[in-house]
N, C-alpha and C positions, 0 to 999 in steps of 0.2 A: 964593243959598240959604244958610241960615245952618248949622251945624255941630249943630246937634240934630236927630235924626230924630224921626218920629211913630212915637206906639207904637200899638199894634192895640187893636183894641176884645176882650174878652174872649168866646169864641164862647158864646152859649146852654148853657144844661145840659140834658144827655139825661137819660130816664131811669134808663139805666145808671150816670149819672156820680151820683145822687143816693142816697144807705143812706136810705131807709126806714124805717128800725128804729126810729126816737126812742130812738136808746142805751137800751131798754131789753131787758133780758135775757132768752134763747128759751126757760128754762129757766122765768120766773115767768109766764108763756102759760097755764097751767092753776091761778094760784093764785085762789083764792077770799078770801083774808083782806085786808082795806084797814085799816092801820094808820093813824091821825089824831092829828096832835100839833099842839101849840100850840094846843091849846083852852083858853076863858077857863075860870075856877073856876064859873062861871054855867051852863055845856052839861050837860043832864041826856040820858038815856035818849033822852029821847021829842021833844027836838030833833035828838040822830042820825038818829031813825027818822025824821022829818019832813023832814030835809035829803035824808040821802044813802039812804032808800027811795025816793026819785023814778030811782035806777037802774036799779031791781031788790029784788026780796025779799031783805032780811035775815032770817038764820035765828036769829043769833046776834050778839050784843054784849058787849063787855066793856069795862069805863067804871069800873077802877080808882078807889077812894074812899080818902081819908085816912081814918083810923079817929075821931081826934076831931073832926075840924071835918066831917065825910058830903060835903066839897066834894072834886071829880076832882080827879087829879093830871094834869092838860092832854093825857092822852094817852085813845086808846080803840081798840079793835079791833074790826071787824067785819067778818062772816063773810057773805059773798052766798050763795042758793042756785047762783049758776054764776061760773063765771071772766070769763064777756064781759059783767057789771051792774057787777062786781068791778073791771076796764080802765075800763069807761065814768065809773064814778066818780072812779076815779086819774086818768083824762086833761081831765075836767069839772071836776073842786075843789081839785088840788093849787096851790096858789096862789090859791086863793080863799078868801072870808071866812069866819068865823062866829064868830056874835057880836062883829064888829067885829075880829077878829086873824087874818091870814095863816095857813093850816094850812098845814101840809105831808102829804101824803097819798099812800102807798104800797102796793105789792102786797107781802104776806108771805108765803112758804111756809108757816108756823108756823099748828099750827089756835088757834081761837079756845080758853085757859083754862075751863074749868068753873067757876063761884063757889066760893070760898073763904069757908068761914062762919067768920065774924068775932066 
């Protein structure tokens, strides 16, 4: 018999052994606002509401504008009528496309800006 022993096979994981949580925090559980960044200069209004209203009712958007060129500044907020359209959309699109670029897609506490007239 040779001088190495065999090592065990690793046992199964229990429920108990597994967090559940998806590191994300108990604290944004009731937010309502989904922050979206890395949008192209091409993403208007009414391609938000056409993507990420397949969650749930949007109340509210904000889709920050350069002032000279009326093109976004890659980013956008929106505000769901509940918290559980608000999850579903963060856990459906953060890492998905639109318009061709990777978003990154979060829960904010922060409510959604009022327009700023320009």
């Amino acid at each position: 018999m040779s001088a190495r022993g065999r090592s065990l096979s690793p046992h199964p994981l229990r429920d108990e052994d597994v967090d559940m949580d998806n590191g994300s925090p108990p604290a944004k559980s009731h937010a309502k606002v989904v922050v979206v960044t890395n949008l192209t200069r091409n993403v208007a209004e009414s391609h938000l509401k056409t993507i990420f209203g397949f969650y749930g009712e949007i109340v509210k958007i904000d889709l920050p504008l350069f002032g000279k060129s009326g093109q976004n500044r890659g980013k956008a907020a929106l505000e769901y009528i509940d918290a559980s359209s608000a999850q579903k959309a963060v856990s459906h699109m953060n890492g998905g496309q639109v318009d061709g670029n990777i978003v990154k897609v979060e829960l904010s506490d922060l409510p959604v800006r009022s327009r700023s007239r320009s």
